[in-house]
N, C-alpha and C positions, 0 to 999 in steps of 0.2 A: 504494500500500500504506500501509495507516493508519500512525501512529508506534507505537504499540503493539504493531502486528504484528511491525515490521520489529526492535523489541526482542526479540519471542520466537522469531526465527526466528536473531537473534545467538547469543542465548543455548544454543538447540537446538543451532545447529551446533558451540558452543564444547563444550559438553557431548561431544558425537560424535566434537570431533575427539579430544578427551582420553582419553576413555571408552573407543572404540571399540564394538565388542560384550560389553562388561562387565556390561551393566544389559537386563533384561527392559523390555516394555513397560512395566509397572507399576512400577518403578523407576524407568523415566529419566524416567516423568511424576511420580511423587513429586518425585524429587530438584528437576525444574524448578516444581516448583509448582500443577501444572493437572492436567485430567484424561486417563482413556485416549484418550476421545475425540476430547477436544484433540490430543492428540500424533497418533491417527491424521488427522485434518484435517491438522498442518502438515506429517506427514513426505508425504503426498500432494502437498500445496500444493509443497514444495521440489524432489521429482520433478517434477513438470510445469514449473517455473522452469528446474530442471536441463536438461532435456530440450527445451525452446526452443531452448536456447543451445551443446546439443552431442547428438545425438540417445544412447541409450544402449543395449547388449546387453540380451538376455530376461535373462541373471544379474543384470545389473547393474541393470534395473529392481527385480528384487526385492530387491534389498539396496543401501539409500541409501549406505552409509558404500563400499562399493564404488563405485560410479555416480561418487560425490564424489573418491574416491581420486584422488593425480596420478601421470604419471609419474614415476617415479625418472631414467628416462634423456631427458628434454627439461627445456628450462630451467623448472623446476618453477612452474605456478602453483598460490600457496597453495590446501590445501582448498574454503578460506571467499570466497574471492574475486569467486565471479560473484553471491553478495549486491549488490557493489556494481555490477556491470553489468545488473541484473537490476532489478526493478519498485517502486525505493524511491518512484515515481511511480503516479499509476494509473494502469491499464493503457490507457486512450483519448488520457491524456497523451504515455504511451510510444509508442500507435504511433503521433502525430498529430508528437511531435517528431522522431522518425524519417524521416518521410513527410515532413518541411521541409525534413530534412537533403540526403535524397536528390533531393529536387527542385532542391533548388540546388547541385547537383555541376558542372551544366555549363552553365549558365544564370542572366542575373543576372533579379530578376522583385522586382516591387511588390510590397505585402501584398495588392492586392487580386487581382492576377493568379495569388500562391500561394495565396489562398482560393477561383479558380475551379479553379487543377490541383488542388486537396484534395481539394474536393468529387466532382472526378472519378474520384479516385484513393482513395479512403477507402472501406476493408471495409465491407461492408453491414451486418454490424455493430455500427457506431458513426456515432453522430451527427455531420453535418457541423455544422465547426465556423462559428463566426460573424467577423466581421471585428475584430473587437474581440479575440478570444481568439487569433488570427493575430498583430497587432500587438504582442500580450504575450510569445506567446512569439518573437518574432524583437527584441524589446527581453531577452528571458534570454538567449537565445543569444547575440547578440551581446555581454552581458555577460559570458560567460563564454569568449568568441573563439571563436566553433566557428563562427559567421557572421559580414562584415563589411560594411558599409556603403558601397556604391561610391559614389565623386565623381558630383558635380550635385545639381541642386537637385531640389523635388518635384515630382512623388510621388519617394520616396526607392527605391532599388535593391538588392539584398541579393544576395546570395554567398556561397558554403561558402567559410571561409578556408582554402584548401590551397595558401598561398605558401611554407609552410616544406615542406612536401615536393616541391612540383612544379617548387623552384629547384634542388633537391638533383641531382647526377648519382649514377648506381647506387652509385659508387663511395663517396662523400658519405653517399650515406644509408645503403648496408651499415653504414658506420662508425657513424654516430648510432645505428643499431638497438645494436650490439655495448655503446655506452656507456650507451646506457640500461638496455639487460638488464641489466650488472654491477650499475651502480649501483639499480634498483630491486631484484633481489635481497640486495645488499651495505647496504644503505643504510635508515633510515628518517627519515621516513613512505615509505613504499612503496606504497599505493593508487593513485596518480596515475602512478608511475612504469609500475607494471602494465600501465594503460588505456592510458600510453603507446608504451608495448612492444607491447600489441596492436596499433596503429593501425600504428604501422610496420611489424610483421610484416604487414599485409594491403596495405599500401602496397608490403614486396619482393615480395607474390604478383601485385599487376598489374602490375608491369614483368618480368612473370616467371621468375622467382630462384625455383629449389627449395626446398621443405621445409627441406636440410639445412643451405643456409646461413644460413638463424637457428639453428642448434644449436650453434653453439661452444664454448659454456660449459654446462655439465652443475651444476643444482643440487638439492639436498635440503632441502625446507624444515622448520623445527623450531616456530617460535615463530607457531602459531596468533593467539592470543589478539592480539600484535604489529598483526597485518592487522585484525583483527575490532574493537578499538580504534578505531582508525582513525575509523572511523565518526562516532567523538562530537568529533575534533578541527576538523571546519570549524566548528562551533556553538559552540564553545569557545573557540577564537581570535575569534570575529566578537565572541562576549561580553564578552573580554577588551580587543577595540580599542573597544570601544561602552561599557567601564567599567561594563555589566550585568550584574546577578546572576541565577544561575542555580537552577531550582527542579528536583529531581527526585526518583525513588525508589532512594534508595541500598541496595543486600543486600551485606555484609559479606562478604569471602570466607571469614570464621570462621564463619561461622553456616551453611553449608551450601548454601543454596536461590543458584539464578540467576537465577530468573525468578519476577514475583510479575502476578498478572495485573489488571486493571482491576477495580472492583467497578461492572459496570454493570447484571447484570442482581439484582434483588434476593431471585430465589429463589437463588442462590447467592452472597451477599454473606456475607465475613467479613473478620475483622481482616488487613489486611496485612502479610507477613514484614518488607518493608525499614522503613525511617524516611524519613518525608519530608523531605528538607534546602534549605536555601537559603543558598545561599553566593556570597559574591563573587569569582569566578574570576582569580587573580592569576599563576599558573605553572604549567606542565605542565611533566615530567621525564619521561625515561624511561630506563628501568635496562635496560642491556643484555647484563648478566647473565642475566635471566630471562626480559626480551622484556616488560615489562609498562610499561604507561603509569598515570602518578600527577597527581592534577588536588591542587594548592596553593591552598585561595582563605584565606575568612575568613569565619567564623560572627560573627555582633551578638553572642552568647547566648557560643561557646565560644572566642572569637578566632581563631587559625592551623588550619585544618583540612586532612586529609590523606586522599584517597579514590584508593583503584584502581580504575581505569576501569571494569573489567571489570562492578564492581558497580553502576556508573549506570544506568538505564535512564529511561526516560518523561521524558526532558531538555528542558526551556523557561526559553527567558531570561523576563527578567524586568523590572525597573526599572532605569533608571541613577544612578549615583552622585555626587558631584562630585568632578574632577579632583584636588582637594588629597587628599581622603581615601584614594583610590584612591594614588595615591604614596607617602604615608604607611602604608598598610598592606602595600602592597609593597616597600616599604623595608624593611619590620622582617620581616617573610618569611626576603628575600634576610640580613640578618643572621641569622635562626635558623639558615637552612640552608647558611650558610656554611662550613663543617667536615662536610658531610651528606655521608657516601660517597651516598646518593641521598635519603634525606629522613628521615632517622633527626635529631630534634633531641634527645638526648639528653646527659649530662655529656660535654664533650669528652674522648676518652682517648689518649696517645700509643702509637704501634703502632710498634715497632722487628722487622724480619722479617732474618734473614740469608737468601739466594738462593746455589744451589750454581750457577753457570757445566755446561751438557755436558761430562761429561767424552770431548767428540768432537772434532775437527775440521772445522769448515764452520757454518752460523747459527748465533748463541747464541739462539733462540727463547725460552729463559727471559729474559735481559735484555730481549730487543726486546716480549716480553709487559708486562714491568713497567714501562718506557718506554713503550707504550703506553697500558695502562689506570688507571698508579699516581696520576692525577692531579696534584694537587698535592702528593705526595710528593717526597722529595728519595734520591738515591742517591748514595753514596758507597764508593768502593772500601776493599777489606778486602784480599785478597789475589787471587792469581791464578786464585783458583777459586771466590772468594765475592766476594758486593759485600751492603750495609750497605741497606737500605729504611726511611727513616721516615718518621710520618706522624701526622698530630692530626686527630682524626674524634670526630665527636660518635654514640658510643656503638661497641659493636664488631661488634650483631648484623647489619648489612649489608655490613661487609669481611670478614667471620670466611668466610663461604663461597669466596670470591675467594680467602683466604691456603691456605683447605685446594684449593683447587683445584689447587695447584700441587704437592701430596702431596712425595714426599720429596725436592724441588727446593726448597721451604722450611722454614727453621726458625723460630719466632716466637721472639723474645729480650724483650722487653718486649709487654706485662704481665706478669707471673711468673703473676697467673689462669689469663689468655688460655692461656699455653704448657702450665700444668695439664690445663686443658678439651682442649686438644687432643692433648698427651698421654694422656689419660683415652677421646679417642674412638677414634684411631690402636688402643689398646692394645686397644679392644673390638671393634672390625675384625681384628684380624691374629687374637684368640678364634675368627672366624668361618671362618678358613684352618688352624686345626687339626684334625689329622684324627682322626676317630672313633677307627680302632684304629691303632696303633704301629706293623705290617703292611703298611697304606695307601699 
């Protein structure tokens, strides 16, 4: 699947998961940028993708956002997630790497002896491959460990590596499966944790363990966007170890649009929504308030720049830089955003909150919240039923939701502003719980 594609079919789904059935055809191809056309091609495209990888009901074909839906009661995979199991490759690649995998489940074999079982074994279809494109991909595979290289000399030997599960006793790997669910659910980056979870659950189905016991933990997932990120952090990080810059098309989440399409053909060629950027990728953040991921580099032109993932698309490295610079400008980053509740680099302001204690018996959940997320805040006890929060953050618009989060379990004390504004919003909500008539 082209890189293009695999940008507008991000964006479709992010759109869907947010939207739901909000937006007519005509609308959800506005808002993304392209035409009806388009939209009916990909939401086809994404059915037939769907439908590979889990077959789906007559309802459910007809309505993608159904089809796509998870359970509520099994340990929820996200909406968006079989994007990445699915054909970020093309599709001769897909089934020729598959068709390697499975040949070396229980057998070790040369490259040329898997280029005569291929040839045997490959959909009429698709072209048999040649000895040369064999070699390439069991050199990726094995980069990425999903194949290994058996002892002796040449011709060399290859192997599916399944020593991590076939050393495991049931016992052993129930448990690995359990800790990896949590923590791929509970935890991010979570993509890899996913794929991981799969793989073990189809690992307890051939030693034959029922359905129910991968069901332990029951999850609901919230933060789309979260997983659908994801996507741009292998190229991101590889940029960042390789001190390359990275060229893409950035769409602002203020300006509306998610998707902006290529201008290839020239009966319909027009000006592009996003801006073309090139920056030198020096930090990703992510805010786990909202679920969203932040790329930190540096503009030649505007110096510290700060983009949400969301709105990258069409991503390619670039040149590399020399190591001093690169240090240097990640130097002075890491001091901007040093006081950054997440990358806010604004005038530092100090945030003094008083915290009311349960008035119950059993967890204080309000302290153990603040001890968790307070970061480099400090706490100090007040009395038996309050305790004291302060904190120096550069500007307030990224803690301000976190303090109202906590509604009448806190009070802000410093800035006398801050305690105004939210005085001022408190008083326009409790407006909203008045009732019509006196009666009521």
């Amino acid at each position: 699947m082209a890189r293009e594609s695999f940008d507008k079919e991000v964006q479709f789904l992010r759109l869907l998961a947010l939207a739901g059935g909000a937006y007519n055809r005509q609308q959800f191809a506005s808002r993304l940028g392209i035409s009806v056309h388009t939209y009916d091609k990909t939401l086809r495209y994404l059915k037939d993708m769907r439908t590979s990888l889990q077959p789906l009901s007559a309802t459910q074909e007809s309505d993608l956002a159904e089809g796509l839906r998870y359970n509520h009661y099994e340990s929820a995979d996200p909406l968006l997630l079989f994007l990445f199991r699915a054909k970020s490759l093309k599709e001769s690649e897909s089934v020729r790497l598959s068709l390697t995998i499975t040949l070396l489940q229980d057998r070790e074999l040369t490259a040329k002896e898997l280029l005569d079982a291929c040839s045997e074994s490959m959909p009429s279809d698709f072209l048999c491959p040649d000895e040369k494109t064999i070699r390439g991909d069991l050199k990726y595979l094995e980069e990425v460990g999903v194949v290994t290289r058996c002892e002796g000399g040449r011709p060399y030997r290859y192997r599916a590596s399944n020593d991590l599960i076939d050393c495991l006793t049931d016992e052993e790997l129930l448990d690995l499966y359990d800790y990896v669910d949590v923590m791929a659910n509970t935890q991010a980056p979570a993509v890899q944790g996913y794929l991981l979870r799969d793989t073990l659950k189809k690992a307890l189905g051939r030693r034959g363990f029922a359905p129910e016991a991968a069901e332990t933990h029951l999850y609901k997932y919230h933060y789309h966007s979260r997983i659908l990120d994801e996507a741009h952090l292998h190229t991101i990080f590889q940029a960042i170890r390789e001190r390359r810059r990275l060229r893409f098309l950035y769409l602002s989440p203020k300006k509306g649009k998610n998707y902006a399409s290529k201008n290839t053909n020239p009966l319909f060629e027009r000006e592009p929504e996003g801006s073309d950027e090139t920056t030198l990728p020096l930090l990703v953040i992510y805010d786990h308030q909202y679920g969203r991921w932040y790329l930190i580099g540096h503009s030649a032109k505007l110096g510290m720049m700060k983009y949400r993932m969301e709105g990258i698309t069409q991503i390619e490295t670039g040149d590399a830089v020399p190591e001093t610079d690169f240090v240097e400008r990640l130097e002075r980053a890491r001091a901007q955003l040093e006081r950054s509740w997440v990358t806010d680099t604004l005038r530092p302001v100090k945030v003094v909150a008083r915290f009311y204690n349960p008035d119950r018996s059993g967890a204080n959940f309000v302290r153990d919240r603040v001890e968790a997320q307070g970061q480099w805040g400090t706490i100090r006890e007040e009395s038996e039923s309050t305790f004291l929060y302060e904190i120096t953050v550069n500007g307030i618009y990224e803690i301000k939701p976190w303090l109202r989060s906590f509604g009448s379990s806190c009070e802000v004390l410093e800035p006398a502003w801050l305690r105004k504004e939210l005085s001022a919003e408190w008083e326009e909500i409790r407006k909203y719980y008045e009732s019509v008539r006196e009666n009521i």
